[in-house]
N, C-alpha and C positions, 0 to 999 in steps of 0.2 A: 272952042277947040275940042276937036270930039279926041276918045283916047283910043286905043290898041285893044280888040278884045286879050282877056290873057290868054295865053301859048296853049292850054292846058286845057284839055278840052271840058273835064271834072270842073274846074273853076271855071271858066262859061256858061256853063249850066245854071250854078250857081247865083252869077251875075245877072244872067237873066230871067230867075227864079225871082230874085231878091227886087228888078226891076218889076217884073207883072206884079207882084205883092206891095210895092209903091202905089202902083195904080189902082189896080181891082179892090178899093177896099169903099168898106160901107157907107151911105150918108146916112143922113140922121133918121129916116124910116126904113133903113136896112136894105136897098136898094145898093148892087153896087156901082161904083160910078162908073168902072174902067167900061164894063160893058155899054151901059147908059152913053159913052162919048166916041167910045171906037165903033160900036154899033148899030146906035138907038136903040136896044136892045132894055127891059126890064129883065133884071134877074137877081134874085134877093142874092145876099154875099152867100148864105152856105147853099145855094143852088150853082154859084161860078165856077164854070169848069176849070176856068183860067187861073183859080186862085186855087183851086183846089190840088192841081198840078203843081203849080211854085209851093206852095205849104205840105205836100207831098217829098220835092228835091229838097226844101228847106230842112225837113224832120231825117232825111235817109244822108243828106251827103255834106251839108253845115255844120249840124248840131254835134258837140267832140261826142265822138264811138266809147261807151264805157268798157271797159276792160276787166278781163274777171281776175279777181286778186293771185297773184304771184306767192310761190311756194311751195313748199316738199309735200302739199296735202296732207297737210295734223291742220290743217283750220277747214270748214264747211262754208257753204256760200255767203252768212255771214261775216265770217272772218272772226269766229270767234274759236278758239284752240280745243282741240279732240283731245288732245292727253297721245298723239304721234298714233292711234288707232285708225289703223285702215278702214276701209269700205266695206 
């Protein structure tokens, strides 16, 4: 029973990011297979355009977004305390 892509066009991307990175990944002489099956194609894993792509959306739009710490700036990008001294 196949399912619904989601609504959300950001989460689709994602889905089928996560799906090529199912496939496209290396055998044991570093060949990847997705290519090798959907292609006949040779092409080592870090030569895959295909995987290169989904490990691209994987890094920019899955992985959570770090945030720069919150406050009246008395701390530096640390987060360690200035003593309330400006810039």
């Amino acid at each position: 029973m196949a399912t619904d892509p989601p609504a959300d066009p950001r989460d689709r991307v994602i889905e089928y990011a996560a799906e090529v990175l199912r496939q496209h990944v290396p055998d044991g002489d570093g060949w990847c297979l997705g290519c090798s099956e959907l292609w006949d194609r040779l092409v080592f894993i870090d030569q895959c355009q295909q995987a290169r792509w989904a490990t691209a959306v994987h890094v920019a739009y899955a992985m959570p977004i770090r945030q720069a710490p919150q406050g009246d700036g008395s701390t530096d990008v640390t987060g360690e305390d200035r003593g309330g001294e400006g810039l």
